[in-house]
C-alpha positions as CSV (number, residue, x, y, z in Angstrom):
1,X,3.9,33.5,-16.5
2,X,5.7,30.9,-18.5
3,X,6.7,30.5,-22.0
4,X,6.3,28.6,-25.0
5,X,9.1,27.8,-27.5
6,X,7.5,27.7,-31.2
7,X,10.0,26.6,-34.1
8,X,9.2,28.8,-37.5
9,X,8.8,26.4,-40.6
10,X,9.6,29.9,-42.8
11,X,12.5,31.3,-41.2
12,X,14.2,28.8,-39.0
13,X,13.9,31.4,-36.2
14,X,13.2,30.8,-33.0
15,X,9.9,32.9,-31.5
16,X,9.2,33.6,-28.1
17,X,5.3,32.9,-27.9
18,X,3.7,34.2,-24.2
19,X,1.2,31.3,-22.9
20,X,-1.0,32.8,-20.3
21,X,-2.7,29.4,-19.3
22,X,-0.2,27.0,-18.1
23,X,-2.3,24.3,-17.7
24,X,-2.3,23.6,-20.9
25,X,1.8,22.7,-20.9
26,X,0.3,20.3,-18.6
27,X,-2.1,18.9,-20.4
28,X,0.1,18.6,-23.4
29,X,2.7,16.5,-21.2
30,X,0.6,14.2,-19.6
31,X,-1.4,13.4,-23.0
32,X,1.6,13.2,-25.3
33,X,1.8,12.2,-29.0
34,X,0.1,8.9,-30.1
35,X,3.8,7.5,-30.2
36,X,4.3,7.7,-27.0
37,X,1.0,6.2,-25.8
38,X,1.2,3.2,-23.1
39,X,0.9,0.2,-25.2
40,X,0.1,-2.9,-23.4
41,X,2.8,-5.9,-24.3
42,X,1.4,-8.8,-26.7
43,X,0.5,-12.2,-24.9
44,X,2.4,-14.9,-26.3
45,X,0.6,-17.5,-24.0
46,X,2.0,-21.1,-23.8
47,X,4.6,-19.7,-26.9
48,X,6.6,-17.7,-24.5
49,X,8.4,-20.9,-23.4
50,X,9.7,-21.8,-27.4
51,X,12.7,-20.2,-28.7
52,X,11.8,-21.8,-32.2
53,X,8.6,-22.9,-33.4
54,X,7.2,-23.6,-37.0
55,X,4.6,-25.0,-38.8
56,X,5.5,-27.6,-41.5
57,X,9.1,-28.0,-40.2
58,X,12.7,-26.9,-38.9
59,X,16.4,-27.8,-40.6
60,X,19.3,-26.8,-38.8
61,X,23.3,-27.2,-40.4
62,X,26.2,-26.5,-38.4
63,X,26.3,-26.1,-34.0
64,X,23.7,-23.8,-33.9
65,X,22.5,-23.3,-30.2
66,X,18.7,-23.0,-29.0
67,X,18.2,-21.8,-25.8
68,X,14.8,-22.6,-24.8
69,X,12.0,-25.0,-26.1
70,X,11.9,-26.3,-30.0
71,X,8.7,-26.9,-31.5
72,X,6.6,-27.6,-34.4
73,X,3.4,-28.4,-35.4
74,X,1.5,-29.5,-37.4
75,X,4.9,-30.9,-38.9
76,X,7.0,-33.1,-37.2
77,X,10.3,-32.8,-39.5
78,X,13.2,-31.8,-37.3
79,X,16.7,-32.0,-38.7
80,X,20.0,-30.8,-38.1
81,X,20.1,-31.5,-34.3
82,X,22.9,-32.9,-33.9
83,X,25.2,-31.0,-34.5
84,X,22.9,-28.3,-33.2
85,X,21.9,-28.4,-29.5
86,X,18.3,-27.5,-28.0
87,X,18.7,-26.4,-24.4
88,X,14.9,-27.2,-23.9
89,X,12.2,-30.0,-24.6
90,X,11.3,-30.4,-28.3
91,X,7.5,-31.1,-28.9
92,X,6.0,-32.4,-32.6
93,X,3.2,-33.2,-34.6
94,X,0.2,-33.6,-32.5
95,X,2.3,-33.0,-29.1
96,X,-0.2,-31.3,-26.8
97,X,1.9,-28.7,-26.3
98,X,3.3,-28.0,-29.6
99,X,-0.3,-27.7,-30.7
100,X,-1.3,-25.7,-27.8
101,X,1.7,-23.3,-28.4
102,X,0.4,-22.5,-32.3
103,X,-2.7,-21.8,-31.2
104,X,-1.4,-19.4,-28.7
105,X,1.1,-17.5,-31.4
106,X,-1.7,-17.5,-33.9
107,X,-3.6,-15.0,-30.8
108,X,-0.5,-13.3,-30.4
109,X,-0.2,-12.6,-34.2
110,X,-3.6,-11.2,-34.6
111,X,-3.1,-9.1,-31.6
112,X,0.3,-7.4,-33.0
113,X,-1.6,-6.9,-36.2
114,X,-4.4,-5.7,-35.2
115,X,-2.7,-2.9,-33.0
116,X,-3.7,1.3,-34.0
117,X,-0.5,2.7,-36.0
118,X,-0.3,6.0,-36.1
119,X,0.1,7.6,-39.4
120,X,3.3,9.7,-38.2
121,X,4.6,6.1,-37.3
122,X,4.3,4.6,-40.8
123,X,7.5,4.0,-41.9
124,X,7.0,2.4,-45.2
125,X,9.5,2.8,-48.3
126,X,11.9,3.7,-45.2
127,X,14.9,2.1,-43.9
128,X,14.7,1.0,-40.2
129,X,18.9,1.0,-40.3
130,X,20.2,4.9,-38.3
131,X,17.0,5.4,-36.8
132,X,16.3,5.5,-32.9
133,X,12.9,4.6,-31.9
134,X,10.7,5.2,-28.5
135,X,8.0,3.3,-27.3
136,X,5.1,2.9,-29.7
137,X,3.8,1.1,-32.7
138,X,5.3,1.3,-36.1
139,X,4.0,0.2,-39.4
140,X,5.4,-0.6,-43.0
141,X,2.5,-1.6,-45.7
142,X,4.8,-3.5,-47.8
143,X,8.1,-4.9,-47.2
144,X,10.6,-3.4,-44.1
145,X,14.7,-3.3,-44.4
146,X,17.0,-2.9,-41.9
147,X,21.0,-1.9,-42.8
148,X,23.0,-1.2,-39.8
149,X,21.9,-0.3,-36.5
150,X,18.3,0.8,-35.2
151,X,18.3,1.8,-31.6
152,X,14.9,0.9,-29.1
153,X,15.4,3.8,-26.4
154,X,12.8,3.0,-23.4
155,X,13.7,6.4,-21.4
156,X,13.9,4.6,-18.5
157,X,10.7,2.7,-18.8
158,X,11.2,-1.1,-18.4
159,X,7.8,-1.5,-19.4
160,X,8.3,0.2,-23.0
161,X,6.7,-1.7,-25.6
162,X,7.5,-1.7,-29.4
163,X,6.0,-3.4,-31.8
164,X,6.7,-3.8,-35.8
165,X,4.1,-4.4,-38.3
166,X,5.2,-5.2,-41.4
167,X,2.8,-6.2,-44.6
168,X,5.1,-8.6,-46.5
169,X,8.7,-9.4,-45.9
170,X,11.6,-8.5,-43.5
171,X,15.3,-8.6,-44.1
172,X,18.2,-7.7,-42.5
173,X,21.7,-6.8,-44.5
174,X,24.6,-8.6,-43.3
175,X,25.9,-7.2,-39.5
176,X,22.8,-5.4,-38.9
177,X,21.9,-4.7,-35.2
178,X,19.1,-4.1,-33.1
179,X,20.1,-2.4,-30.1
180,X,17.8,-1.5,-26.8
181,X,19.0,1.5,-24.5
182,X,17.4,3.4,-21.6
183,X,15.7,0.1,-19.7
184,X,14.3,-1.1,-22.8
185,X,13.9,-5.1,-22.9
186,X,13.5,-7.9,-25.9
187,X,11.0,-9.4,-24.3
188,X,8.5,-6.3,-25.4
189,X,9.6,-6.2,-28.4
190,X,7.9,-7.7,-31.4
191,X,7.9,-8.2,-35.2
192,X,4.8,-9.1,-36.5
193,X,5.6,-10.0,-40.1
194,X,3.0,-10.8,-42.9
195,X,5.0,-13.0,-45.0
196,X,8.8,-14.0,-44.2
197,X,11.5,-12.8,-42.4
198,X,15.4,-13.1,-43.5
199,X,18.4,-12.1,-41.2
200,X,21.5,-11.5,-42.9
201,X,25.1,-13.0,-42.0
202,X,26.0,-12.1,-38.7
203,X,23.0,-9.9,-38.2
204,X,22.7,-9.1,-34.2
205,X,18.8,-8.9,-33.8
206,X,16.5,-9.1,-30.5
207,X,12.6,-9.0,-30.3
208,X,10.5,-11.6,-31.1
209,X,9.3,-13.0,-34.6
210,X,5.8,-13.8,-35.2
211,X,5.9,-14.6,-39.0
212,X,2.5,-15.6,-40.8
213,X,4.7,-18.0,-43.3
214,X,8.9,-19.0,-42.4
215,X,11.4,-17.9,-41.1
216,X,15.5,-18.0,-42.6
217,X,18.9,-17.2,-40.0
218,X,21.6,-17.3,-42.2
219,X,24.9,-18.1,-41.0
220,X,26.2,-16.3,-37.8
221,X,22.5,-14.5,-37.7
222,X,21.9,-14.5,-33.4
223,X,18.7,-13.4,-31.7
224,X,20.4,-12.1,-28.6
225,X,17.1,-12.7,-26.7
226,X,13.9,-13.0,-28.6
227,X,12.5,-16.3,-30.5
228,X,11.3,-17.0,-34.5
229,X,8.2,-18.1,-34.6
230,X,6.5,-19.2,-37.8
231,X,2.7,-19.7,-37.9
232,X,2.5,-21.8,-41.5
233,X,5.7,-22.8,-42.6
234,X,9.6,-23.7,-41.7
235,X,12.2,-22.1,-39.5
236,X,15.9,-23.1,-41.0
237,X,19.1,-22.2,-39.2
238,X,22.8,-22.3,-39.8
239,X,25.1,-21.5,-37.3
240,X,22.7,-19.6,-34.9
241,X,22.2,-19.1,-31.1
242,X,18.9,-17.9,-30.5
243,X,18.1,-17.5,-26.9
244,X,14.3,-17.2,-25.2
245,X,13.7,-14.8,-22.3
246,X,11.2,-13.0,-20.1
247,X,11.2,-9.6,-18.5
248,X,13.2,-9.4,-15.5
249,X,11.0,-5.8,-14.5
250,X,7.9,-7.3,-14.7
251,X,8.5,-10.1,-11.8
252,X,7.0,-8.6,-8.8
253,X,9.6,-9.0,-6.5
254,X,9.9,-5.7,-4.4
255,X,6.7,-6.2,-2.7
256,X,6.9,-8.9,-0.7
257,X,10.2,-8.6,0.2
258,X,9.8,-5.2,2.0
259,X,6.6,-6.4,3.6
260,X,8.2,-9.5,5.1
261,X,11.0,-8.0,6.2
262,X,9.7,-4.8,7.9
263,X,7.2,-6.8,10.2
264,X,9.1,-9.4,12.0
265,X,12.6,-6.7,12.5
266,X,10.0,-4.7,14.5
267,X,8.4,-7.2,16.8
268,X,10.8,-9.0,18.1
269,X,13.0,-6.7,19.3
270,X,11.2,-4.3,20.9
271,X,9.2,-6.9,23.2
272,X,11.9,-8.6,25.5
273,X,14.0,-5.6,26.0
274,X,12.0,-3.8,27.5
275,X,10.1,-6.4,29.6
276,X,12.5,-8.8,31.3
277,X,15.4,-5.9,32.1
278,X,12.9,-3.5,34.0
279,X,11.4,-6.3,35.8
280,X,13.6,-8.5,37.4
281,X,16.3,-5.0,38.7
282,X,13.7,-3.2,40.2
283,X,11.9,-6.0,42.4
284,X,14.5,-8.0,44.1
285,X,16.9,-5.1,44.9
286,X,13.8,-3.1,46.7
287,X,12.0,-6.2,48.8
288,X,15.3,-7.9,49.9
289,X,17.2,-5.0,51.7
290,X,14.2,-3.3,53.1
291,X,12.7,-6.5,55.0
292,X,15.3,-8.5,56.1
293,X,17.6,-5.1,58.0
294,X,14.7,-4.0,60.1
295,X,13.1,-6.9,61.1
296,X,16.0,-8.1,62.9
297,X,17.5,-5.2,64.0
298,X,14.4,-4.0,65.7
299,X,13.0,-7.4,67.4
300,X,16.3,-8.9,69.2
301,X,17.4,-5.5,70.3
302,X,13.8,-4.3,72.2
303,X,13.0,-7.5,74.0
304,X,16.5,-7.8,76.3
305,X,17.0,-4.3,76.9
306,X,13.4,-3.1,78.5
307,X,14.4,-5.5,81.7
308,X,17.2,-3.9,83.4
309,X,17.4,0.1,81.3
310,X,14.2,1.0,83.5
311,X,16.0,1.1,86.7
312,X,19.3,2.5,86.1
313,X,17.8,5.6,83.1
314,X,15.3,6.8,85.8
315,X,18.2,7.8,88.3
316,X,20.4,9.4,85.8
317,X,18.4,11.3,83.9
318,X,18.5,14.2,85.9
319,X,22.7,13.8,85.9
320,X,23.4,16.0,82.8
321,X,21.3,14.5,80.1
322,X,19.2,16.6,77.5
323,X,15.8,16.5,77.1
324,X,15.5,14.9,74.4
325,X,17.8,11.8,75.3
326,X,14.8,10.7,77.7
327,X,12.5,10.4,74.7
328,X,13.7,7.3,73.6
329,X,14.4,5.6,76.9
330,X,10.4,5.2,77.9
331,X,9.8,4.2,74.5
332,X,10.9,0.4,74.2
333,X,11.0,0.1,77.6
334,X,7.5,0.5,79.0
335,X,6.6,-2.3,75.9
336,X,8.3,-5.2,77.0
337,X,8.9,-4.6,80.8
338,X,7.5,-8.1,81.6
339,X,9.4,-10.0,79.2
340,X,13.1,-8.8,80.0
341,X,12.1,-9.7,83.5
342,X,11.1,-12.9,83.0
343,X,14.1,-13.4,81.2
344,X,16.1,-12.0,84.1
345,X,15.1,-14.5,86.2
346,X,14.6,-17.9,84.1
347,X,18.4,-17.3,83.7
348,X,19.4,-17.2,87.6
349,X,22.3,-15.2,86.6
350,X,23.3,-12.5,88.7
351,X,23.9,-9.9,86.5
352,X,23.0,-6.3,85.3
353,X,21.8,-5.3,81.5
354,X,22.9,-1.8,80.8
355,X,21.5,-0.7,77.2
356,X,23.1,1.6,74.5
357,X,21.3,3.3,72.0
358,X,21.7,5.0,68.7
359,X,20.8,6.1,65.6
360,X,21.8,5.2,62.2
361,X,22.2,7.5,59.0
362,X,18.7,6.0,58.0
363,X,17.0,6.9,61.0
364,X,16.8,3.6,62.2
365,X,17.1,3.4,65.8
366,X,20.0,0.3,67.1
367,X,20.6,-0.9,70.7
368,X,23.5,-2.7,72.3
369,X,23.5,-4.7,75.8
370,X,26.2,-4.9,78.1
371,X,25.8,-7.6,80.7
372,X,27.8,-6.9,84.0
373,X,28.0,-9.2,87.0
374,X,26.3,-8.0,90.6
375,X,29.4,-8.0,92.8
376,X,28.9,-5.9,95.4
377,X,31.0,-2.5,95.4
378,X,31.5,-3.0,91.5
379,X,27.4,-2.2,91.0
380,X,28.1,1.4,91.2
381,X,31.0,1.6,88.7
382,X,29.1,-0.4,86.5
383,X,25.9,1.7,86.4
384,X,28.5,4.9,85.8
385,X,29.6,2.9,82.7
386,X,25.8,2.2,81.6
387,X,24.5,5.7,81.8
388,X,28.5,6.7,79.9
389,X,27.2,4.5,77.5
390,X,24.0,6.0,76.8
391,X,25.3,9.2,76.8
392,X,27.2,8.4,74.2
393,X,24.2,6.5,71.8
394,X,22.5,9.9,72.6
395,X,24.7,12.1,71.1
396,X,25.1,9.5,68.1
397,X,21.2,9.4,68.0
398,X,21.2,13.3,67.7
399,X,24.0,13.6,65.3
400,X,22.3,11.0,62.9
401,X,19.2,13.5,63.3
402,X,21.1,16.5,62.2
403,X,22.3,14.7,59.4
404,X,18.9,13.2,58.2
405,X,17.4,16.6,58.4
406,X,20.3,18.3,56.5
407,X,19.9,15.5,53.3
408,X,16.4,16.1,53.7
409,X,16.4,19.9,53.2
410,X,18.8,19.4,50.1
């Protein structure tokens, strides 16, 4: 259950009030009061680009500073520049542009005016000077005066728009201020003014002016950011900087920027990591060592041995050798009897092969030859030394079976 604080008008007590239907609190916050409604901001069109603009004329004494365009129209009287300096292009008379940019302040004007005030907004007969404002439109049916500072508070909405109606005349007392806190920006904020407007020595003001007859900065008066725009009659300055500006907030930036930069950070890095690396290790390494040991290992070493092991591995084999040492023996021999023979004999050379097998830790079987000369009573010794030698790749051949078999059990 929540709870509803109620302020008593009587008493000045606070009272506790039970509210059974909290939906309501919601409904309360999301409507609001008519203050606090979204306002849309007011078009100035073409205008946006003039800090100054007037109707019949604009006079200028002393090095006052425009920042932004000058402009007027239908008049085409501008004085007092030099000393003053316009940071901007200055358009007259029948100038397209100056033209153009009346038209568009005269739309902006009626729009400003013709905005709903509500009535706890009317501030007539009050002064604007101590007071802090929110977003929303305010009204004065006469004449509007601010003494000291008024405060615009946004509450954190950049998009906060205010906007003064007043029915006659605006003035300012000397170093006056217009202040904007909590995101709030000039460049929503607007004085719509029925008559003139006056800001007083070394008033600090912001917000633009849309005045239906002149406009008067006395000296040291500086819009901070905002422009004085006056529909019928003449803008005069002394000493001023007024500076033009447009919402930073309002420039869609963020958008694209996380869009663009997402999307190609992704791509390209994932793609050639992971396809060149895995390629390029795992193919050479595997067809290279495979092929090139047991090709050559098995074809030299089967073709010379078949042509003298026959003779000499028969006759021993019953002199002490295990069964399984005879296995191998048959095996490349009984292949390529007639080769190693023919070999025998193209070479004329008197001699005896005696072969020597054995087993690597692959499993791969490996042969050596040992050519002896035929010389009579040596023939013996040297078949001793033959079968000696197979003995021995025997017993290499078995050991490098043990071991396979005991890797291959782990």
């Amino acid at each position: 259950m929540s709870e509803h604080r109620r302020y008593h008008l009587t008493t000045g007590k606070w009272k506790i009030t039970a509210v059974v239907v909290s939906g309501l609190l919601i409904f309360l916050l999301a409507v609001g009061s008519p203050s606090r409604a979204l306002q849309a901001t007011v078009d100035l069109g073409t205008a946006d680009s003039f800090a100054v603009l007037a109707g019949s004329e604009v006079t200028n004494t002393g090095p006052t500073e425009v920042n932004g365009d000058l402009g007027v129209s239908p008049g085409t009287a501008v004085s007092g520049f030099p000393p003053g300096i316009v940071n901007g292009a200055t358009h007259t008379g029948t100038d397209a542009v100056a033209v153009q940019a009346q038209s568009d302040l005269t739309t902006a004007y009626n729009d400003a005016a013709g905005r709903d005030c509500p009535p706890d907004n009317d501030l007539t007969d009050e002064d604007l000077g101590g007071m802090l404002l929110t977003t929303g439109v305010y009204c004065f049916s006469s004449s509007a005066q601010l003494t000291g500072p008024l405060i615009l508070d946004a509450q954190g909405d950049p998009l906060a728009v205010f906007i003064f109606q007043v029915g006659s005349t605006l003035t300012t007392a000397s170093a006056s201020s217009v202040n904007l806190i909590n995101s709030a920006e000039a460049c929503n904020v607007f004085w719509q003014i029925g008559s003139s407007a006056t800001l007083g020595t070394d008033t600090s003001f912001q917000g633009t002016i849309l005045a239906l007859t002149s406009i008067s900065l006395t000296t040291g008066a500086t819009i901070i950011e905002g422009r004085a725009l006056a529909r019928n009659a003449a803008v005069t300055m002394d000493t001023n900087t007024i500076t033009s500006g447009s919402c930073v907030s309002s420039t869609p930036t963020p958008t694209p920027t996380a869009t663009s930069t997402a999307t190609p950070t992704a791509s390209p890095t994932a793609t050639p990591t992971a396809s060149p690396t895995a390629t390029p290790t795992a193919s050479p390494t595997a067809t290279p060592t495979a092929s090139p040991t047991a090709s050559a290992t098995a074809s030299p070493t089967a073709t010379p041995t078949a042509s003298s092991t026959a003779t000499p591995t028969a006759t021993a084999a019953p002199a002490g050798l295990a069964a399984d040492s005879l296995t191998p023996t048959p095996s490349p021999s009984s292949t390529p009897t007639a080769t190693s023979t023919t070999l025998s004999l193209s070479n004329a050379t008197p001699s005896v092969s005696v072969l020597s097998s054995s087993t690597t830790s692959r499993g791969e079987s490996t042969s050596a030859e040992t050519v002896l000369p035929r010389s009579g009573s040596h023939i013996g010794l040297y078949v001793l030394v033959g079968l000696g030698l197979i003995a021995i790749g025997d017993s290499m051949r078995r050991a490098a079976r043990r071991s396979k078999g005991s890797h291959t059990s782990k």
